[in-house]
VOMAR-172199 format. One line per 3 residues: their letters; for each residue y, x, z of N, C-alpha, C. Coordinates in Angstrom, 1 decimal. Layout:
BEGIN
A = Y:X:Z:Y:X:Z:Y:X:Z | ...
This chain:
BEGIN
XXX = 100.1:97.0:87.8:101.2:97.9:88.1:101.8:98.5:86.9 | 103.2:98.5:87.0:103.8:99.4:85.3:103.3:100.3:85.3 | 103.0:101.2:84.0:102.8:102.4:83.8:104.0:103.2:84.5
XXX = 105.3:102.6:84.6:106.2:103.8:85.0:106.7:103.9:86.8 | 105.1:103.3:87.1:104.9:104.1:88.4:103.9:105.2:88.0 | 104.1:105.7:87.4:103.1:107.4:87.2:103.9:108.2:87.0
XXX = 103.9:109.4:87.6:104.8:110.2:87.4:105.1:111.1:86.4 | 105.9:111.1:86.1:106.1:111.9:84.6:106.6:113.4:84.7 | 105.9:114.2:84.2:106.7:115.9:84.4:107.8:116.3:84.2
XXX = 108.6:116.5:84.1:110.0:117.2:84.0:110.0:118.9:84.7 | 110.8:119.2:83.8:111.8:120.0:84.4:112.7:120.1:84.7 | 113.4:119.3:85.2:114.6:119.1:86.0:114.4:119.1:87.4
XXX = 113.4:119.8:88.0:113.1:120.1:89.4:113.6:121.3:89.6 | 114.4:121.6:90.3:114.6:122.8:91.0:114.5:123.3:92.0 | 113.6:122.5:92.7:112.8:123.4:93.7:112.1:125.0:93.3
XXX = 111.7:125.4:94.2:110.4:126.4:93.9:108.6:125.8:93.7 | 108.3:126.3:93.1:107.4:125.4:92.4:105.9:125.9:93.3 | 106.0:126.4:94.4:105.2:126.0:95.6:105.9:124.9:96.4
XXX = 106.7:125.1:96.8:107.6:123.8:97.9:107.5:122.5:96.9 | 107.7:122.6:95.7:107.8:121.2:95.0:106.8:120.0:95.1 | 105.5:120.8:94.8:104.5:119.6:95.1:104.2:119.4:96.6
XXX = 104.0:120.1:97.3:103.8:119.6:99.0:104.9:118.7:99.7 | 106.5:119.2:98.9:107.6:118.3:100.0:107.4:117.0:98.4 | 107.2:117.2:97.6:107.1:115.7:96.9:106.0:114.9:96.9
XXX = 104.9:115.5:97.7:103.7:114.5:98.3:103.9:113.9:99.3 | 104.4:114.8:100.3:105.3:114.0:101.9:106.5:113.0:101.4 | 107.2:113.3:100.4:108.1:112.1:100.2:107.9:111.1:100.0
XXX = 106.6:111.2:98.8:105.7:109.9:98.5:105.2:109.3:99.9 | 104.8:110.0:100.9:104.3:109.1:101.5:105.5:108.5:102.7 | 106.2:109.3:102.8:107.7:109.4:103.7:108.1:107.8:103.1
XXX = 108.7:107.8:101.9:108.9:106.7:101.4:108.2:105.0:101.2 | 106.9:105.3:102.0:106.0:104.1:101.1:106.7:102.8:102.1 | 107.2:102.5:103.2:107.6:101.8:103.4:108.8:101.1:102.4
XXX = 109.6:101.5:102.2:110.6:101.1:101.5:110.0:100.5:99.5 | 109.3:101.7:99.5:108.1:101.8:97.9:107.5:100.2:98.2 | 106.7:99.6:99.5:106.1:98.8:99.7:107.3:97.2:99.3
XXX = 108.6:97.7:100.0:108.9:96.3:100.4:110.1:96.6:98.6 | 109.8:97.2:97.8:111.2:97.1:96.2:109.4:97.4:95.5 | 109.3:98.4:94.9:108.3:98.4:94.1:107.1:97.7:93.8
XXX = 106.3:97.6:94.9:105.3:96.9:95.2:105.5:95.7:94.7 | 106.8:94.9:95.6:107.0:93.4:95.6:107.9:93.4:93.9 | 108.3:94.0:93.5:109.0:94.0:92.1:107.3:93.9:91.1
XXX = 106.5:94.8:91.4:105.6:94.7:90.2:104.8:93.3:90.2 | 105.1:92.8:91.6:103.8:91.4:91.7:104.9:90.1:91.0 | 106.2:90.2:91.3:106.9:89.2:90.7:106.9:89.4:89.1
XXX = 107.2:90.0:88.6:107.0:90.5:87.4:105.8:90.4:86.7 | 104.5:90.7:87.3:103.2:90.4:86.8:103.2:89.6:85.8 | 102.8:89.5:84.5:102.4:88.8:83.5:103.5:88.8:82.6
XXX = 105.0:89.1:83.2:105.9:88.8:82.0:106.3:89.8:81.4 | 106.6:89.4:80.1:106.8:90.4:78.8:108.1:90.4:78.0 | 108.6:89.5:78.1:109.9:89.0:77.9:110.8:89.2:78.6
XXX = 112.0:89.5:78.9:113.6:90.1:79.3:114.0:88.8:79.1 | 114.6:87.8:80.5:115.2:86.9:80.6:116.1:86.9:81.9 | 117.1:85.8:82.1:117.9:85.9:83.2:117.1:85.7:84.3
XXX = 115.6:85.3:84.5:114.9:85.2:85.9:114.4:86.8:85.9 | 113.8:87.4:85.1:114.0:88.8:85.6:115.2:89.5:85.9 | 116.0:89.6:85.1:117.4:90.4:86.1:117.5:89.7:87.2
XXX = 117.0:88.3:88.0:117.2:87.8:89.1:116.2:88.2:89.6 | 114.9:88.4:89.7:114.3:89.0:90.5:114.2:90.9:90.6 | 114.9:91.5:89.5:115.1:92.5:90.0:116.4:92.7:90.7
XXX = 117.6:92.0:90.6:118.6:91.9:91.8:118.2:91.4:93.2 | 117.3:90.2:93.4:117.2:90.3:94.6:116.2:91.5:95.2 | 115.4:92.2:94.5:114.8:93.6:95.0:115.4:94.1:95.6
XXX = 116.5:94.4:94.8:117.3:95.6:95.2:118.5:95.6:96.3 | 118.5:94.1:96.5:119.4:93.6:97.4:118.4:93.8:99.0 | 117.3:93.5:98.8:116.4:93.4:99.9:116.2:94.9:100.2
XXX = 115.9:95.6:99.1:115.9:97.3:99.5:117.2:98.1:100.3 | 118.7:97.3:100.6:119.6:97.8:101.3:120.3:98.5:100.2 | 120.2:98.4:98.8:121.0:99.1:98.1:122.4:98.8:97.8
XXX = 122.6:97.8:98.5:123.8:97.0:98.3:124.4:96.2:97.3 | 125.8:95.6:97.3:126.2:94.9:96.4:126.6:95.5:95.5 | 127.6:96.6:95.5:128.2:97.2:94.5:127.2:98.4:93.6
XXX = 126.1:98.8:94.1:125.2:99.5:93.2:124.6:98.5:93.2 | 124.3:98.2:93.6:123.1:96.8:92.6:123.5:96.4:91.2 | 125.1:95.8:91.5:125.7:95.6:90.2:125.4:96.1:89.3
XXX = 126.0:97.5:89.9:126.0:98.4:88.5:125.0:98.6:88.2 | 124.3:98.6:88.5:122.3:99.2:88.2:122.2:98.2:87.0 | 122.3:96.3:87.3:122.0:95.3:86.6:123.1:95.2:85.8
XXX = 124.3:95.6:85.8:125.1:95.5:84.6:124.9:96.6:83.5 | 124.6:97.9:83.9:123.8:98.8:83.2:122.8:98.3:82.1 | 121.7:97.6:82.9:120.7:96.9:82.5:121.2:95.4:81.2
XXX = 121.8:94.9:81.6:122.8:93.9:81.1:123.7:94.1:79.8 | 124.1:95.8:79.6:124.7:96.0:78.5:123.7:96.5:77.7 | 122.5:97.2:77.9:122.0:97.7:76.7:120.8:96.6:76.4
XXX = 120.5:95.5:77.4:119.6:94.0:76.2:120.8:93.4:75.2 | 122.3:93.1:75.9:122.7:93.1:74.9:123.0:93.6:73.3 | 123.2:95.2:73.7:122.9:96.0:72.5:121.4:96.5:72.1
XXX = 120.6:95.5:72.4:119.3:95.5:71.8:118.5:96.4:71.8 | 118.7:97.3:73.3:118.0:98.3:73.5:116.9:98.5:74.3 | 116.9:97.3:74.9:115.4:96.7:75.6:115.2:95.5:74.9
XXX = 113.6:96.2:75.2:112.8:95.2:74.3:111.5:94.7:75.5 | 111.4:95.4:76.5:110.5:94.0:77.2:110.9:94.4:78.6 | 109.9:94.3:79.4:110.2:94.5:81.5:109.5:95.7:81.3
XXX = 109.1:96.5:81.2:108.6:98.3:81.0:109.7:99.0:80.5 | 110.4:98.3:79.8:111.5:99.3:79.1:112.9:99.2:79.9 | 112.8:97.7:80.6:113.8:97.8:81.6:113.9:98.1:83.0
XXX = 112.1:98.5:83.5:112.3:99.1:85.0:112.5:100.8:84.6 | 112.2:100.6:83.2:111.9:102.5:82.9:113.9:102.8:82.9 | 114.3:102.2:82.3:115.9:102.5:82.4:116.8:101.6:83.6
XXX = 116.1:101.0:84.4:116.5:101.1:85.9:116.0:102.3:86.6 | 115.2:103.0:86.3:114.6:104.3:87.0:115.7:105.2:86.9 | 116.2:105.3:85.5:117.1:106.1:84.8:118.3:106.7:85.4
XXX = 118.9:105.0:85.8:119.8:104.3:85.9:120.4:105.0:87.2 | 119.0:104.7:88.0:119.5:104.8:89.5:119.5:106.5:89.6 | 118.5:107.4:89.1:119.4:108.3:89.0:120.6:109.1:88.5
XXX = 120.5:108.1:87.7:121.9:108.8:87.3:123.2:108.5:88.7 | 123.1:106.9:89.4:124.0:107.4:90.1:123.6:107.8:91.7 | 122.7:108.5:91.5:122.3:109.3:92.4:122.8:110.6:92.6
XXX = 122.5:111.1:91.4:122.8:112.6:90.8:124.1:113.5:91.1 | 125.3:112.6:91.4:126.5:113.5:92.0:126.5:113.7:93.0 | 125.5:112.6:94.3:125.3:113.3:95.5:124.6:114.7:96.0
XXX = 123.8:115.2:94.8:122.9:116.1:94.8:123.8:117.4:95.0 | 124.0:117.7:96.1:125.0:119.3:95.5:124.1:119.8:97.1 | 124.0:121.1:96.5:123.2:121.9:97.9:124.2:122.7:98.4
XXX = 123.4:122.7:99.9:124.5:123.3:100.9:124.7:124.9:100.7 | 125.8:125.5:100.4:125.4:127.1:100.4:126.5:127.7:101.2 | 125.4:128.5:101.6:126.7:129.2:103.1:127.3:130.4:102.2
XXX = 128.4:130.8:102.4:129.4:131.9:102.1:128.9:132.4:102.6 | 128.6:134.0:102.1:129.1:134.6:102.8:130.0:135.4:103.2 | 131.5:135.4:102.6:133.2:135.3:102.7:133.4:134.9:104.1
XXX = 132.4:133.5:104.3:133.1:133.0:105.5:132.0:133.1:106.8 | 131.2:134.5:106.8:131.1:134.8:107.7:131.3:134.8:109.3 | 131.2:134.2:110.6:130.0:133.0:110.3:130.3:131.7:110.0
XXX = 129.4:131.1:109.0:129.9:129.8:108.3:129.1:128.8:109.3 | 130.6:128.0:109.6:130.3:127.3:110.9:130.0:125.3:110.3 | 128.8:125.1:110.3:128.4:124.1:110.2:128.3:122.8:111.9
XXX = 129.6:121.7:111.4:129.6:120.8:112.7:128.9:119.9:112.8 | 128.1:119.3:113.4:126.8:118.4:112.9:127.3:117.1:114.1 | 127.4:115.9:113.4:128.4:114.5:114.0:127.3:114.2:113.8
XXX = 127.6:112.7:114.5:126.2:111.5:114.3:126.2:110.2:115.5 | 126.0:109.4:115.9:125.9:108.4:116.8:124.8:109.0:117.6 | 124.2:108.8:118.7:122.9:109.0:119.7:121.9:108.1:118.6
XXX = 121.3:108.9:119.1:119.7:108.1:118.5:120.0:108.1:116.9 | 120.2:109.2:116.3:120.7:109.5:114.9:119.5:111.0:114.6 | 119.6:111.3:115.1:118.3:112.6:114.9:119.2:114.0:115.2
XXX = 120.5:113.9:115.5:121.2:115.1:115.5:120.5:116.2:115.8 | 120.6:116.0:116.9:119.9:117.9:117.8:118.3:118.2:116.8 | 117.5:117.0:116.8:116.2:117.6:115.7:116.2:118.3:114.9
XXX = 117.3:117.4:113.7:118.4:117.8:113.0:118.8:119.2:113.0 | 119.1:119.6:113.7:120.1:120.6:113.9:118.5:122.4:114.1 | 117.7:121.7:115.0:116.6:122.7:114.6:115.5:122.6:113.8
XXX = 115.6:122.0:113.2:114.9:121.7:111.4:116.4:122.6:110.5 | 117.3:122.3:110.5:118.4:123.2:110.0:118.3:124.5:110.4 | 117.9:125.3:111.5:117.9:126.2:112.0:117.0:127.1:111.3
XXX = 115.5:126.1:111.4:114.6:127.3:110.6:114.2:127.3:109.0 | 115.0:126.2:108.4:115.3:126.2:107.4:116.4:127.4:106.9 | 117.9:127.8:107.7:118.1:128.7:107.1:117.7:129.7:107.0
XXX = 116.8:130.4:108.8:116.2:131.5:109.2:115.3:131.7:107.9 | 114.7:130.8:107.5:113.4:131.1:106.4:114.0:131.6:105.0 | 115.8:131.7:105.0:116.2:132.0:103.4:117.1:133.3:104.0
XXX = 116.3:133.6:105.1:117.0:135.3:105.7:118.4:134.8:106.3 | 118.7:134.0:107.0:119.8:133.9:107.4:120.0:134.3:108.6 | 120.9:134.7:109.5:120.8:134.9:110.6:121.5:133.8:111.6
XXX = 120.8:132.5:112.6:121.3:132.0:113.1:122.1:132.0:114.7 | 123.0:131.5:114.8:123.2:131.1:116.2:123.3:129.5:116.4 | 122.8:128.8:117.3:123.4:127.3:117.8:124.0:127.1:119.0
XXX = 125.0:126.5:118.9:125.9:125.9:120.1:125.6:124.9:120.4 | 125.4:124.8:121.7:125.7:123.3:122.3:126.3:122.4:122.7 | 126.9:121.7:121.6:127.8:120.8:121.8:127.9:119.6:122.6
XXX = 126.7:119.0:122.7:126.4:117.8:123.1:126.5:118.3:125.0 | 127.0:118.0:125.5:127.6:118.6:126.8:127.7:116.7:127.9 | 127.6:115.9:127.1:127.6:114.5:128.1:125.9:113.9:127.7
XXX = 125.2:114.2:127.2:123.9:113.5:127.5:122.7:114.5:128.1 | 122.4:114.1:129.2:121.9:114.9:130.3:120.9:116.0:129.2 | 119.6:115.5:128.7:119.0:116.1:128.0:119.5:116.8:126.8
XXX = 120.6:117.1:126.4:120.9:117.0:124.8:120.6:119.1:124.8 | 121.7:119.3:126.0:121.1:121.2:126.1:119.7:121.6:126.1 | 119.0:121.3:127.2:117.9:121.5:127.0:117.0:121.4:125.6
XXX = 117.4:120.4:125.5:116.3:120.0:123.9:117.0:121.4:123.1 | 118.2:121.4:122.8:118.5:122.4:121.6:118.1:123.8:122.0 | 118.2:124.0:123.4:117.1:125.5:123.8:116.0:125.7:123.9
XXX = 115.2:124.1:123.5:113.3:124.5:123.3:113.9:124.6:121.6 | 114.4:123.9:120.7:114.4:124.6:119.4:114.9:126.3:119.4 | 115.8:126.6:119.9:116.2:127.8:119.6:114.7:129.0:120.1
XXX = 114.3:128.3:121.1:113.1:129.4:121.6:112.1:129.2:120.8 | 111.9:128.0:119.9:111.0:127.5:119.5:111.1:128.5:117.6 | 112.0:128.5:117.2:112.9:129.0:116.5:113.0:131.0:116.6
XXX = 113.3:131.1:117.8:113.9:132.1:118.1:115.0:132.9:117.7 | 116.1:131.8:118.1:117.3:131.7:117.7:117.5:131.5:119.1 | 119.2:132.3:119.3:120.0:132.1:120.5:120.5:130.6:120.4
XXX = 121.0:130.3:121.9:121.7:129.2:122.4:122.9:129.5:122.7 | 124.0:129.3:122.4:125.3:129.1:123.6:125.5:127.7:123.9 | 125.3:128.1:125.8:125.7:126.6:126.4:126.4:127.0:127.4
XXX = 126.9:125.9:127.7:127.7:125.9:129.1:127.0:124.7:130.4 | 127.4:124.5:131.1:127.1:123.9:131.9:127.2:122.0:131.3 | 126.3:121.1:132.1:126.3:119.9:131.5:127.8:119.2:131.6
XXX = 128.7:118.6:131.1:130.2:118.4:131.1:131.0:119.1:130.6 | 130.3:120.2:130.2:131.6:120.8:130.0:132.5:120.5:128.6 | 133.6:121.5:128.5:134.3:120.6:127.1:133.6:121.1:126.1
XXX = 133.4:120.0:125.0:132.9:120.6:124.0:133.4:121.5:122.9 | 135.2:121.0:123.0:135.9:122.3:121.8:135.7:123.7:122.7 | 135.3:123.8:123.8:135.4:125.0:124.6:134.2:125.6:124.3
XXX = 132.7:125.0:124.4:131.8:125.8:123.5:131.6:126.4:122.5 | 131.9:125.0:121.4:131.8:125.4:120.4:132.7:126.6:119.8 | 133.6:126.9:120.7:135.3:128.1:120.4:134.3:129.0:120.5
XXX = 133.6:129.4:122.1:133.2:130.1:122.6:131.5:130.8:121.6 | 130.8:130.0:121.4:130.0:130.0:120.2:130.6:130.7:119.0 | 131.5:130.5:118.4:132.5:130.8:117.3:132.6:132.3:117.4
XXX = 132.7:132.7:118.9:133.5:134.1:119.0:132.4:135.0:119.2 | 130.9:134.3:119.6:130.1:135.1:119.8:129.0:135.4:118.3 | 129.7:134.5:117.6:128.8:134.6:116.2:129.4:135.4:115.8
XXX = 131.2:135.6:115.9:131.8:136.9:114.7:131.5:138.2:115.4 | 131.4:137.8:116.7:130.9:139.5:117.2:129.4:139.8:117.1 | 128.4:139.0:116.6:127.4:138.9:116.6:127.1:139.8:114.9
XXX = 128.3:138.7:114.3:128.1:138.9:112.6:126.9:138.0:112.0 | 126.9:136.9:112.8:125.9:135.9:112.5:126.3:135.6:111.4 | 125.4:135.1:110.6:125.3:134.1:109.0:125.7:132.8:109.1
XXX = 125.1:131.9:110.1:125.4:130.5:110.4:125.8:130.2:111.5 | 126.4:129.5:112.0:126.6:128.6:113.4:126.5:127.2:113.3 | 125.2:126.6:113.9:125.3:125.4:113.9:125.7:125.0:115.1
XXX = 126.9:123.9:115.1:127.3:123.5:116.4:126.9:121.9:116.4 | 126.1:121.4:118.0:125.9:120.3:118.2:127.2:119.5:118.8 | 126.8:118.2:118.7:128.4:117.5:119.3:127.7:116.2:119.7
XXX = 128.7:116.1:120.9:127.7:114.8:121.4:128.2:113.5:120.6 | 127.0:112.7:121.0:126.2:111.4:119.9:128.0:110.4:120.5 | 128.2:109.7:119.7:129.4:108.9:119.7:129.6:107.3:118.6
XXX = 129.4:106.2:119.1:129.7:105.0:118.1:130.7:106.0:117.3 | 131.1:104.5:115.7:132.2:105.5:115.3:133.3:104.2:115.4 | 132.7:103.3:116.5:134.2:102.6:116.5:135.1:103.3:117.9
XXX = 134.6:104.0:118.7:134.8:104.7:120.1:135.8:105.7:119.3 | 137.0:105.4:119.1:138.3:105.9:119.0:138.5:106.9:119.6 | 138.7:107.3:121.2:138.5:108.3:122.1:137.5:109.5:122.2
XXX = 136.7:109.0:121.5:135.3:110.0:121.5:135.4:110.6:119.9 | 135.9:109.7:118.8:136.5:109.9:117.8:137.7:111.4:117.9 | 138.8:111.2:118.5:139.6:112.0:119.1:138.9:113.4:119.5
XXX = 137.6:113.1:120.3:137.2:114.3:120.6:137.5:115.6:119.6 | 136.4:114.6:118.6:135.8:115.4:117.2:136.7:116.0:116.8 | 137.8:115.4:117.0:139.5:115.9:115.9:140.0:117.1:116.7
XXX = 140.2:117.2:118.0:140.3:118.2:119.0:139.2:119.5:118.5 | 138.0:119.0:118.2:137.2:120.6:118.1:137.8:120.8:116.5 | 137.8:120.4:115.7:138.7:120.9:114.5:139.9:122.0:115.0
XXX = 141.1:121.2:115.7:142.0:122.2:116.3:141.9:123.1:116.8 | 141.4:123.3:117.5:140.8:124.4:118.2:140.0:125.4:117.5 | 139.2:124.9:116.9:138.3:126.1:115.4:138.6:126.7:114.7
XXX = 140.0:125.9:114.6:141.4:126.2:113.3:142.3:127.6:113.7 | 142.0:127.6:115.4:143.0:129.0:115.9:142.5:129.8:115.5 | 140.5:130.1:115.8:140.1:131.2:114.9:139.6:131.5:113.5
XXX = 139.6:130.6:112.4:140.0:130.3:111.3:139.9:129.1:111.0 | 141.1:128.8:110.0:142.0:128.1:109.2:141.0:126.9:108.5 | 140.0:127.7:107.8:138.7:127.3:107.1:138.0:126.0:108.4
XXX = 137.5:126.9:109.2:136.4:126.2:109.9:136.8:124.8:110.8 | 135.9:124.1:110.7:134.5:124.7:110.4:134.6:124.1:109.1 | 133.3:124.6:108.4:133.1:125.0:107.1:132.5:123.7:106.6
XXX = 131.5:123.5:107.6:131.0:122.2:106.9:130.5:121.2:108.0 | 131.2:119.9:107.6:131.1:118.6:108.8:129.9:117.8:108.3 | 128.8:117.9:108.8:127.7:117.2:108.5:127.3:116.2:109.0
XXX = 127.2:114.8:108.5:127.0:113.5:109.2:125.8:113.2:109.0 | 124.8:113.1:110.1:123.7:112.7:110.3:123.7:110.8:110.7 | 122.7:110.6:109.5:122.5:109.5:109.4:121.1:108.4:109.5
XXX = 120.8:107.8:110.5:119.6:107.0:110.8:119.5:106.1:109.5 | 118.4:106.3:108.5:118.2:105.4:107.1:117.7:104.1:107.8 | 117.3:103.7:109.2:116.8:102.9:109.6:117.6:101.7:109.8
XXX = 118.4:101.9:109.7:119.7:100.8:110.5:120.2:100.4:109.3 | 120.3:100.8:108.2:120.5:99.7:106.8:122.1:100.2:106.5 | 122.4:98.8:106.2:123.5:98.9:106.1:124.9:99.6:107.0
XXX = 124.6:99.3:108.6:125.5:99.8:109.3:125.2:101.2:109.0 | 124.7:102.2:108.1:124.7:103.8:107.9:126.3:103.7:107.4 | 126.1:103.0:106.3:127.4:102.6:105.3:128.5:102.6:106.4
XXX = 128.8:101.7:107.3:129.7:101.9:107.8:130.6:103.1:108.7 | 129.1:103.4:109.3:129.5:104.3:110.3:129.7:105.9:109.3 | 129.3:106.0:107.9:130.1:107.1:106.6:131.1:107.1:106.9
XXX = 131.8:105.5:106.3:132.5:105.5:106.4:134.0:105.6:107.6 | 133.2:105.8:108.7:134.1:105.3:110.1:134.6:106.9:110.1 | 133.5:107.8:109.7:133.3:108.9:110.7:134.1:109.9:109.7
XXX = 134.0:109.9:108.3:134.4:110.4:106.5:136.3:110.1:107.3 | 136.6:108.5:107.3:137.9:108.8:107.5:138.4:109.6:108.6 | 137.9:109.4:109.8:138.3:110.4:111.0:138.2:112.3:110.9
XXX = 137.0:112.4:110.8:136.8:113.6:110.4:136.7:114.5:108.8 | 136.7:114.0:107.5:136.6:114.6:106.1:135.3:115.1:106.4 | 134.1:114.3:106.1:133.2:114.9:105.8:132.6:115.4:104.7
XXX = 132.2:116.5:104.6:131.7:117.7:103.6:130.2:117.2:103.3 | 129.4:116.8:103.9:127.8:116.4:103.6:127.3:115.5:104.2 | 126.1:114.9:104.4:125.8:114.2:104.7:124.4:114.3:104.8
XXX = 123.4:113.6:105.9:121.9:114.1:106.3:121.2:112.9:106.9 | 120.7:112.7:105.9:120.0:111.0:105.8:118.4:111.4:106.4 | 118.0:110.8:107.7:117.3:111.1:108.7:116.0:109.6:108.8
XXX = 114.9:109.6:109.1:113.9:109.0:109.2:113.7:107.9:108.1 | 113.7:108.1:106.9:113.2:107.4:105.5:112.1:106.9:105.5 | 111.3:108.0:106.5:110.1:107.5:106.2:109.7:106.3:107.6
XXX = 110.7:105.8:107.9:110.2:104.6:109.3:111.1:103.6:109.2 | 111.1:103.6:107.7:112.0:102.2:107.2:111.6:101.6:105.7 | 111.9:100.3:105.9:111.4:99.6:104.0:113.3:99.6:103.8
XXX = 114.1:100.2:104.5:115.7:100.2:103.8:116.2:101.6:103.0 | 115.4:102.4:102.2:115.2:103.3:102.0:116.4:103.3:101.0 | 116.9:102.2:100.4:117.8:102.0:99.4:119.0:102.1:99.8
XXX = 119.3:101.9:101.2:120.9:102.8:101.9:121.6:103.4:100.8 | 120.3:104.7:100.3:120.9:105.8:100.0:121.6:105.7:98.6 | 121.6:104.4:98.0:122.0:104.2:96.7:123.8:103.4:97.0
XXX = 123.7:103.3:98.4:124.9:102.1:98.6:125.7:102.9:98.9 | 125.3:104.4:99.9:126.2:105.5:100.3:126.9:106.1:99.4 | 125.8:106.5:97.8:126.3:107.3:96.7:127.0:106.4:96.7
XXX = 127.1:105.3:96.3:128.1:104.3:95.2:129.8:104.4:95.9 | 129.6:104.3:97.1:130.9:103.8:98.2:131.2:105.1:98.4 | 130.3:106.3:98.1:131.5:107.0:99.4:131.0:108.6:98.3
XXX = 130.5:108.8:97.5:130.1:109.7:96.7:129.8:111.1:97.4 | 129.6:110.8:98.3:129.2:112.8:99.8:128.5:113.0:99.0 | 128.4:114.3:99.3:127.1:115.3:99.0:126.2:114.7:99.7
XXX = 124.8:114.5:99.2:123.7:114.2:100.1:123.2:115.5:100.4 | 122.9:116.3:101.7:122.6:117.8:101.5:121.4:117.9:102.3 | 120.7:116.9:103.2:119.3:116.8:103.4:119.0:115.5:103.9
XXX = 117.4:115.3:103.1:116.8:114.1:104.0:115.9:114.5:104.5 | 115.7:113.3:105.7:114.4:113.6:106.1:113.1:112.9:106.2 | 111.8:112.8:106.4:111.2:111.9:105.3:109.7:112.4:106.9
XXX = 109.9:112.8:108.1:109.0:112.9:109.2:109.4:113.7:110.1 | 108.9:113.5:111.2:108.9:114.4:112.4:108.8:116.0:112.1 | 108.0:116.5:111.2:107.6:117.6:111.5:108.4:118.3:111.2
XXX = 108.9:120.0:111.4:109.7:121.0:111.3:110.3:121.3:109.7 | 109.3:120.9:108.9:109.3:120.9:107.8:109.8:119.9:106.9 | 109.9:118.6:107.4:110.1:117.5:106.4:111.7:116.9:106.8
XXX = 111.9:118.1:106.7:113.6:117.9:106.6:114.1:119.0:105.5 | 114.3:118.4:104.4:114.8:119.2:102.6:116.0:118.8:102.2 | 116.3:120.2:101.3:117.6:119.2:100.4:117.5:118.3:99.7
XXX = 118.5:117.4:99.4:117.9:116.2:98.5:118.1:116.5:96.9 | 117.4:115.6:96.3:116.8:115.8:94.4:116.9:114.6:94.5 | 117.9:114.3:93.3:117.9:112.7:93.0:116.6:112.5:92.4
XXX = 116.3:113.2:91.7:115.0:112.5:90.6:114.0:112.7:91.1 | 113.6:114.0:92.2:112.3:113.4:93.1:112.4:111.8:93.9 | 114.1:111.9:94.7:113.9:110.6:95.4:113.3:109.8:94.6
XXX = 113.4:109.1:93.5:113.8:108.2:92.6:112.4:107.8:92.0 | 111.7:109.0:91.9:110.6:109.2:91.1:109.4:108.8:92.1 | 109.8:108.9:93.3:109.4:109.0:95.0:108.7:107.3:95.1
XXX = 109.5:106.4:94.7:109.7:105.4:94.6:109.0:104.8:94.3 | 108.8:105.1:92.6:108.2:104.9:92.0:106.8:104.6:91.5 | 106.4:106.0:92.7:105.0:106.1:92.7:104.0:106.2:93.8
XX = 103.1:105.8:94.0:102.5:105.4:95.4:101.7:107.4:95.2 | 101.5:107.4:96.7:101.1:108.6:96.8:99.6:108.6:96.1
């Protein structure tokens, strides 16, 4: 195996340096599927060779192609790679997975911007989109006691008003939590909650409002429509809100994540973006094809089930993640 699966120290971690090693041990292992089917299989092809030729850039492109990172970062990762053998700056396959490591964070690194609530915009109303079977509502109470834990004060709405279960579930989080609910009855309209939500956080003087919305393809035009309607309506009691449109995204489904960004980015202007079950996929490399195409903020992934293993994203832990078996 390369030496530059070991992980190297840096300071360029900005976590808190209790949270850093426990959520970067869960990543390692959150990750090993995807680690399994690019790293793994990169170090066994590679085995023995010492020399930088065109069958290695071909077998690290098809890696990366198999990892879901796509066409257009791939490129660039191996054209990266590609300009500095020619300027004579690799000299064997260690020096060129170590500046593919590099590489890929670097264009990782613009997605990195953390979510921060105003407090100007009092309550700062976070809209959480997504298709069914996307992780939303989980989503949405892993967001809850994540902000509760940095003193925030929450309220959640419930949006999701057409899938029988969807209220209930967001009221065992909130109790679970001990955070309020606003719901209405199953059907009802969703800009009408979430309005109604809106008015009880400013009188509340809540910190956040997370609003749920029900699960929708993003080629469903009409259900598309919905989403655009609760903007209007949010807009009567400020201009601003909501504040931040957050697209939750299943890492599992590959490529179609890419699309449905982009389905959902043009319809609604999405502000962040919340890459969900990494760890129950070998397509872990999505996340390099999202940066490249669509440059969102990546503002959490999630890497397990538990209450906890949903974080902001760090390019160079992901990356580093990768790299190294737990």
């Amino acid at each position: 195996m390369f030496n530059i699966l070991k992980r190297k120290k840096t300071s360029e971690n900005s976590k808190t340096e209790k949270e850093a090693p426990r959520f970067f041990e869960r990543l390692k292992t959150g990750l090993a599927k995807t680690r399994a089917h690019f790293t793994h299989s990169l170090a066994t092809l590679l085995l023995g060779k010492k020399e930088l030729d065109a069958a290695v850039f071909e077998v690290l492109e098809t890696q990366l192609l198999l990892a879901d990172v796509g066409i257009e970062a791939t490129q660039q990762l191996i054209d990266g790679l590609s300009q500095k053998l020619k300027r004579k700056e690799l000299n064997n396959v260690e020096t060129a997975i170590e500046t593919l490591q590099e590489n890929m964070k670097t264009l990782l690194q613009p997605c990195e911007k953390e979510l921060r609530i105003h407090p100007d915009k009092a309550p700062f109303l976070i809209l959480v989109v997504g298709i069914n079977g996307s992780g939303k509502t989980t989503t949405i109470g892993k967001l809850a006691k994540y902000f509760k834990e940095q003193g925030k004060t929450v309220l959640l709405a419930a949006g999701d008003t057409f899938r029988a279960a969807a209220i209930e579930q967001l009221q065992i989080w909130g109790k679970r939590n001990q955070i309020p609910v606003i719901a209405q009855q199953s059907g009802a309209d969703t800009a009408s909650v979430i309005y109604d939500a809106f008015q009880a956080a400013k009188a509340r003087q809540i910190d956040v409002l997370l609003a749920d919305t029900a699960g929708r393809l993003h080629t469903q035009t009409n259900l598309m429509a919905e989403l655009q309607k609760v903007k209007r309506v949010l807009a009567k009691l400020d201009p601003q809100a909501p504040h931040e449109i957050l697209l939750v995204l299943d890492a599992t489904i590959g490529q179609n994540a890419l699309n449905q960004a982009q389905q959902f980015h043009a319809a609604m202007g999405l502000t962040g973006l919340v890459i969900t079950k990494l760890d129950g996929t070998a397509k872990g490399g999505i996340i390099f094809a999202i940066a490249k195409q669509l440059q969102l903020p990546i503002r959490f992934i999630g890497i397990g089930e538990g209450i906890d293993d949903l974080r902001p994203f760090h390019a160079n832990d992901f990356v580093q993640a990768l790299f190294e078996s737990p």
